[in-house]
C-alpha positions as CSV (number, residue, x, y, z in Angstrom):
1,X,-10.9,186.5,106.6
2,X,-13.9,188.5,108.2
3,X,-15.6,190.8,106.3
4,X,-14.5,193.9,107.5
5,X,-11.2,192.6,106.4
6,X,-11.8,191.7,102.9
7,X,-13.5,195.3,102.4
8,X,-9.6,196.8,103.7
9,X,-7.6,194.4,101.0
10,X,-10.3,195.5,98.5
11,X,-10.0,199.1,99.3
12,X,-6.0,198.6,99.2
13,X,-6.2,197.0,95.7
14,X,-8.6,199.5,94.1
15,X,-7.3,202.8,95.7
16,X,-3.6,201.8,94.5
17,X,-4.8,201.2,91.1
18,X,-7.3,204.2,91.1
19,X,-7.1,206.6,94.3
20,X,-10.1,208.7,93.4
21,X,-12.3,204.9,92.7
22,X,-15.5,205.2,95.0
23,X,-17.0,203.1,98.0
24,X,-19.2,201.4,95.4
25,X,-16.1,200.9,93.0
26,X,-14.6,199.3,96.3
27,X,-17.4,197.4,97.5
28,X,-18.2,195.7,93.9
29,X,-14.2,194.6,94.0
30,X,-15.2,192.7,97.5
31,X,-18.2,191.2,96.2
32,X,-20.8,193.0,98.8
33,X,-23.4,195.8,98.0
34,X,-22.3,199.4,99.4
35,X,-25.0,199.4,102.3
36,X,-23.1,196.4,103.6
37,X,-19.8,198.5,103.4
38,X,-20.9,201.3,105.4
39,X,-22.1,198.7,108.1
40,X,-18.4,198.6,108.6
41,X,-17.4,202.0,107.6
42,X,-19.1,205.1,107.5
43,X,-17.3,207.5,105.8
44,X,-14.7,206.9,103.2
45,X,-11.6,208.6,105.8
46,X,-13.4,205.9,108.4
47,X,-12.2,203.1,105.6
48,X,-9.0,205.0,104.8
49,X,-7.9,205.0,108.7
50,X,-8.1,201.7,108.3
51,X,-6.1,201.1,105.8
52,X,-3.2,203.1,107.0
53,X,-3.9,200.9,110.2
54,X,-3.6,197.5,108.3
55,X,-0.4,198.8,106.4
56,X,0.9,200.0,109.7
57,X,0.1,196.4,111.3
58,X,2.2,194.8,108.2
59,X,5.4,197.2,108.4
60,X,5.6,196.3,112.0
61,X,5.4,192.6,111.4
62,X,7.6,193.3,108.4
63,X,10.3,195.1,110.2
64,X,9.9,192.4,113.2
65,X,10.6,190.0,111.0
66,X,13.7,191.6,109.0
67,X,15.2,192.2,112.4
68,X,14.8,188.3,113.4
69,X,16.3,187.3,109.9
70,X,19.8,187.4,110.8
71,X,22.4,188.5,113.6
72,X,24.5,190.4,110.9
73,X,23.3,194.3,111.4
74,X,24.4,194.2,107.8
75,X,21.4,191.5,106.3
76,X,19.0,193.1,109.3
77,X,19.3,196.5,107.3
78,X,18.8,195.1,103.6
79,X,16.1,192.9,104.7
80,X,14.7,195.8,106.3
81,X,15.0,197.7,103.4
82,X,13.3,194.8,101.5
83,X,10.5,194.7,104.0
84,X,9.9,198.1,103.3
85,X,9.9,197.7,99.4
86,X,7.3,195.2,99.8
87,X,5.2,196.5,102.0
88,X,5.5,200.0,100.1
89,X,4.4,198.3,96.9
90,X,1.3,197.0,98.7
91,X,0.2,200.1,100.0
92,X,1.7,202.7,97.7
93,X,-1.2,205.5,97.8
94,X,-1.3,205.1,101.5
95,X,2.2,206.1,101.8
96,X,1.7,208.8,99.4
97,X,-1.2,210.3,101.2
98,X,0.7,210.2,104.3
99,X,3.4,211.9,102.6
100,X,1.6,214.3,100.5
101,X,-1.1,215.8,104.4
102,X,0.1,215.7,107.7
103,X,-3.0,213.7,108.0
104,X,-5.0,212.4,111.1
105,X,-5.2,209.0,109.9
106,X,-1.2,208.5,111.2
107,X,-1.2,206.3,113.6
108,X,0.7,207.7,116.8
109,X,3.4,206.1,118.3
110,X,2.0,205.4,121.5
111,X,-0.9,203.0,119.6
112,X,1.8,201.3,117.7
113,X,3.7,197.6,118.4
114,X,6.4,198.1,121.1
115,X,8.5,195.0,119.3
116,X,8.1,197.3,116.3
117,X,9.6,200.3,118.2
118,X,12.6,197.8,120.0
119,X,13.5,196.0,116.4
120,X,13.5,199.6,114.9
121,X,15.6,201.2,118.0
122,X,18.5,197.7,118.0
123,X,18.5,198.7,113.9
124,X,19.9,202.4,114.6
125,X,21.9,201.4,117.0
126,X,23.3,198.5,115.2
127,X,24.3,201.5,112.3
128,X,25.9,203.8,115.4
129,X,27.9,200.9,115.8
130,X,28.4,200.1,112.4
131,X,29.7,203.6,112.2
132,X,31.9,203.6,115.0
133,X,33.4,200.2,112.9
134,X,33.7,202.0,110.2
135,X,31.5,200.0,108.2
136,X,29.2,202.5,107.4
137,X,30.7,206.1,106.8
138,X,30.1,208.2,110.2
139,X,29.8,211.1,108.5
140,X,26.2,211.1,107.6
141,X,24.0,211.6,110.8
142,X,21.5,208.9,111.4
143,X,18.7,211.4,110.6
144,X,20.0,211.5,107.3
145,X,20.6,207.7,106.8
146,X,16.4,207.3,107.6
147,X,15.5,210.2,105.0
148,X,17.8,208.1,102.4
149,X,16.4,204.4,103.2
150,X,13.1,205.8,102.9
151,X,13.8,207.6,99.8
152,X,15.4,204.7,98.3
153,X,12.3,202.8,98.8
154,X,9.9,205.5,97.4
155,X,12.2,205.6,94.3
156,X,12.2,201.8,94.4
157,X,8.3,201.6,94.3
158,X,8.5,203.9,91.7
159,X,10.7,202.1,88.8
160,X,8.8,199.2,89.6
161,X,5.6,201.1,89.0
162,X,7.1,202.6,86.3
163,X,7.8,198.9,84.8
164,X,11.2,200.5,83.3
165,X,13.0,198.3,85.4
166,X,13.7,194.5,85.4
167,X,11.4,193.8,88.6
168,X,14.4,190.8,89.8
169,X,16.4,193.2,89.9
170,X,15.2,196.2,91.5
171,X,15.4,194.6,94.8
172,X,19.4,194.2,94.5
173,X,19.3,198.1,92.7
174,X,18.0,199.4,95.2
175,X,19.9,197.8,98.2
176,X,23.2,198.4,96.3
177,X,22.1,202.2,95.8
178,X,21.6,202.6,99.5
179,X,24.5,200.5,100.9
180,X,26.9,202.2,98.8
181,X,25.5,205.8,99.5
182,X,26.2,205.3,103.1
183,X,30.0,204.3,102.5
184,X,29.4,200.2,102.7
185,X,31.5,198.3,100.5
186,X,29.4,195.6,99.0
187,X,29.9,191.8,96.7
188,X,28.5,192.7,93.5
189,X,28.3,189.1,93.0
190,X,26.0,189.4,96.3
C-alpha cells in the first residue's frame, strides 16, 4: 500500500472514531509527520474527497460483487444489503457527512464505475420483476424500496455502534426487517 493510501485508511479509522480529530491526530495514526501528509493533501476537505472516493471505490466493488454472488434476485438483494452494512460500518462519518451537506465531495455519477451502475440497474429491475411475481409486495414504489434499504442499513450501523445488539445477529436483523417490510415471506430458520 502506497502512502497516500495508508494516510486515507488512517483518516477513515480516526475520523469514524473522532470526526473533529486533526491532520496531525491522523498523520501520527499513519506513522508519518504532518508535512509529509500535506505532500499528499493540502487541505483537510482535499483528504476528505478522498475518502468519500475510497468508500465510493469499495461500495461499487461491494455491490459488484453482491450482484455476482448468486442468480437468485432474492440472495442478490440480501447480499447487497450486506455489502452495504459492511461497507457502511467502514465508513460511517463519511456517510453521515454526506447525509447531513449536500456536499461537493459526492462523487457524480458520470465519474463513477459503469459495472457499478449496470449491477445496481439488473438489481431494480430484478425487484420490478419480483413485484410483478408477487414476491415482493407491488405496492411500494421502487423509490420507496431504496429510501427503506438504505434506512435499514443506517439503523443497522447504528445498533451495532450502539453495541446493544448481538453483532451475529444484526446482519440476519436487519435483512429480516427489510425483507419482511417489503411483503417477502422469509425461513426464519434462514
Amino acid at each position: 500500500m502506497n502512502t497516500q493510501q495508508k494516510i486515507i485508511e488512517a483518516a477513515i479509522s480516526v475520523l469514524n472514531e473522532n470526526f473533529s480529530a486533526s491532520l496531525e491526530d491522523i498523520a501520527v495514526r499513519c506513522g508519518i509527520n504532518r508535512r509529509t501528509l500535506h505532500r499528499y493533501f493540502k487541505s483537510r476537505s482535499e483528504l476528505l474527497e478522498a475518502c468519500n472516493k475510497n468508500m465510493m471505490e469499495a461500495w461499487e466493488l461491494a455491490a459488484i460483487k453482491a450482484w455476482n454472488s448468486s442468480n437468485d434476485p432474492l440472495v442478490q438483494l440480501e447480499h447487497l444489503l450486506y455489502a452495504g452494512i459492511d461497507s457502511g460500518t467502514k465508513y460511517a462519518f463519511l456517510i453521515k457527512l454526506n447525509e447531513s451537506v449536500n456536499s461537493s465531495s459526492t462523487i457524480n455519477e458520470t465519474e463513477q464505475n459503469t459495472s457499478y451502475f449496470k449491477a445496481r440497474n439488473q438489481l431494480f429491475d430484478a425487484i420490478r420483476e419480483l413485484q410483478n411475481e408477487k414476491v415482493i409486495d407491488d405496492r411500494f414504489p421502487l423509490p420507496w424500496i431504496r429510501i427503506l434499504f438504505t434506512s435499514v442499513i443506517t439503523a443497522t450501523i447504528t445498533a451495532l455502534r450502539s453495541g446493544d445488539i448481538a453483532q451475529n445477529e444484526i446482519r440476519k436483523l436487519a435483512w429480516q426487517s427489510f425483507s419482511r417490510s417489503i411483503g417477502i415471506q422469509i425461513n426464519p430458520q434462514k
